[in-house]
C-alpha positions in Angstrom: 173.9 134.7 93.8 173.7 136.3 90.2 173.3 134.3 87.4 172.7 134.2 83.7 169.1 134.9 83.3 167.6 131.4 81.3 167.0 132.4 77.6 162.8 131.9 78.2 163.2 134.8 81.4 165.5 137.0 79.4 162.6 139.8 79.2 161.3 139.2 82.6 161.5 141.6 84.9 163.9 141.2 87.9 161.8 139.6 91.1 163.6 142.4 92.7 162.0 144.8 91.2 158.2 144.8 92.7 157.5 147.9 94.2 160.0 149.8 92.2 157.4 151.4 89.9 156.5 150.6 86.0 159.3 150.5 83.8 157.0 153.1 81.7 157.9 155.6 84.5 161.6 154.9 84.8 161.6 154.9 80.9 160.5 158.6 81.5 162.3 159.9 84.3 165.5 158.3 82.6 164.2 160.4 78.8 164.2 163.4 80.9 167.7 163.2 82.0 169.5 165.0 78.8 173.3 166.0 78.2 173.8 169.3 76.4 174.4 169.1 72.7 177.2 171.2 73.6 178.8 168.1 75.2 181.1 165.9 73.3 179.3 163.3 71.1 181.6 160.6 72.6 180.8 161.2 76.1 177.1 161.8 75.0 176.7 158.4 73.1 178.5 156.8 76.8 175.9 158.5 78.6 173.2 156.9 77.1 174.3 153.8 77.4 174.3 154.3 80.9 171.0 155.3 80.9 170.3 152.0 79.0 172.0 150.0 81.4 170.2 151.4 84.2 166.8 150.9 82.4 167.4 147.3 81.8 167.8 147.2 85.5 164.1 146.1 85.7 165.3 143.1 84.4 169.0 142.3 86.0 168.8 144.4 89.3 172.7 144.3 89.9 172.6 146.6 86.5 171.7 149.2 89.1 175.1 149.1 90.6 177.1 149.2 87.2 175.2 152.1 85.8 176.2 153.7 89.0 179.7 152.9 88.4 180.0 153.8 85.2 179.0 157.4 85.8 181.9 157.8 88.2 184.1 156.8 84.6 181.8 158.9 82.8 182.3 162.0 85.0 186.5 161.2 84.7 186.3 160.7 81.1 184.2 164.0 80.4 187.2 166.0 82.9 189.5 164.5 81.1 188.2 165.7 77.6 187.3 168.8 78.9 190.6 169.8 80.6 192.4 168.0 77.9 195.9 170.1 77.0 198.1 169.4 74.4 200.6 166.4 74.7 198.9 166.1 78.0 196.0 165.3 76.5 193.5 163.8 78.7 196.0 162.9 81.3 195.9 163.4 85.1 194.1 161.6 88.2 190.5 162.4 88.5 190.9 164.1 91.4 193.0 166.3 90.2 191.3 166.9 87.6 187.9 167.6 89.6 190.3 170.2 91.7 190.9 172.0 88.5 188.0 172.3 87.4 186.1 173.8 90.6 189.2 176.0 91.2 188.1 177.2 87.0 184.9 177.8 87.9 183.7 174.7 85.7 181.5 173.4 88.5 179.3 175.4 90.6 176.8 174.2 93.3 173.9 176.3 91.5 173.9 173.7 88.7 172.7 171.2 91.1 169.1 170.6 91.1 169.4 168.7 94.2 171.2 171.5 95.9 169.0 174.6 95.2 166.0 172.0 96.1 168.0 171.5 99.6 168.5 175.8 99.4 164.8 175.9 99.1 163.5 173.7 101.7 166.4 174.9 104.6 165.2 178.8 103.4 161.5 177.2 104.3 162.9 175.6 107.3 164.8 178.8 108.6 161.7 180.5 108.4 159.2 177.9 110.4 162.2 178.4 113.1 161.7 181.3 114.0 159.7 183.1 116.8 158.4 186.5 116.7 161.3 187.0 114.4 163.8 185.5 116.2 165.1 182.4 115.0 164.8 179.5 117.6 167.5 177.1 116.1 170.8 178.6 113.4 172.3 175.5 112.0 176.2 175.7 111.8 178.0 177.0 108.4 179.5 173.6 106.9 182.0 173.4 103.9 180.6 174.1 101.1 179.1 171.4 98.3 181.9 171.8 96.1 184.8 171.1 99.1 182.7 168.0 100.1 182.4 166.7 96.3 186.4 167.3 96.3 187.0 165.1 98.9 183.9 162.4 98.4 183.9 161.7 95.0 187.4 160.5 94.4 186.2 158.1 97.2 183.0 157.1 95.3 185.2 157.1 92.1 187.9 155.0 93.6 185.4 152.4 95.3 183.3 151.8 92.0 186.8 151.5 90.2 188.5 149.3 92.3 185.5 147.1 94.5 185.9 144.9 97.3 182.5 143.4 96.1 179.6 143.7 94.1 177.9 146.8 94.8 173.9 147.0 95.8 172.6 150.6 94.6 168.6 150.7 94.7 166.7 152.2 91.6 166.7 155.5 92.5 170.0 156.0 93.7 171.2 155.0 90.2 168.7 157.5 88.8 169.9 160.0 91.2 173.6 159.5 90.0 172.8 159.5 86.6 170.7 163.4 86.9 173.9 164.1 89.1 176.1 163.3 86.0 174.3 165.1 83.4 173.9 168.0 86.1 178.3 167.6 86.3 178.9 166.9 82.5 176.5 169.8 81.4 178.4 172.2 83.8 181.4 171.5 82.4 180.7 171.6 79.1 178.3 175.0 78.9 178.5 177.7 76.5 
């Protein structure tokens, strides 16, 4: 059960936390995650506090889960001002909003570091498979990344929004969806 921290463990780290790494290195992996001066201040100066949220998860570990939600918002919000059209102005559902903005081009699957890392290793992985030249094993064509974030991250948006409990996101997942966010807002938002 989650309660307020007693004022003399306020700056103690979360028992949780063993094994999670320093908060030094989180400090830094979280430093190295950047929006685009390009992007909006307001949905700049929201981003960090994310990344503050999910730094002081060292210390309240369910501040994991609500930096994770709050990038779903954060992505919405940043669609909304991007996509933003007159009296409309920053109206529409977000996945509607997300549809746009692939359909525009906005959002490509090359401005996702953990997709050209998967590109890399299955390019690896194709060529290990092979024998005398032949290949031994052809995986199947799939959707592509930007037809499965179409349909999963209204999902993920709509869960976080509207939970059915508290949710339990490990440290690195909430990392993951932060560099995922920057990675999202950047697209949108380049020059």
């Amino acid at each position: 059960m989650e309660e307020l921290k007693a004022l003399d463990e306020v700056f103690a780290p979360d028992s949780r936390m063993e094994g999670w790494g320093t908060l030094e290195s989180e400090h830094r992996e979280l430093s190295e995650i950047r929006l685009s001066d390009s992007v909006p201040e307001d949905i700049r100066n929201y981003f960090e506090t994310i990344k503050n949220i999910c730094l002081y998860g060292r210390f309240v570990y369910a501040f994991y889960g609500v930096a994770t939600s709050l990038t779903f918002l954060l992505l919405e919000f940043a669609l909304k001002v991007r996509l933003a059209k007159g009296k409309d102005q920053r109206k529409g559902r977000f996945k509607e909003l997300l549809r746009r903005a692939i359909k525009d081009g906005l959002i490509n699957e090359e401005g996702f570091s953990h997709i050209r890392q998967l590109s890399e290793r299955q390019a690896e992985m194709r060529e290990l498979l092979q024998v005398e030249g032949t290949p031994i094993f052809t995986p199947t064509e799939t959707d592509s990344y930007l037809k499965i974030l179409e349909s999963v991250l209204p999902n993920f948006r709509n869960r976080f929004a509207h939970p059915k409990h508290q949710p339990i996101v490990f440290p690195h997942e909430a990392r993951f969806a932060i560099r995922f966010a920057a990675e999202f807002v950047n697209q949108l938002y380049a020059k």
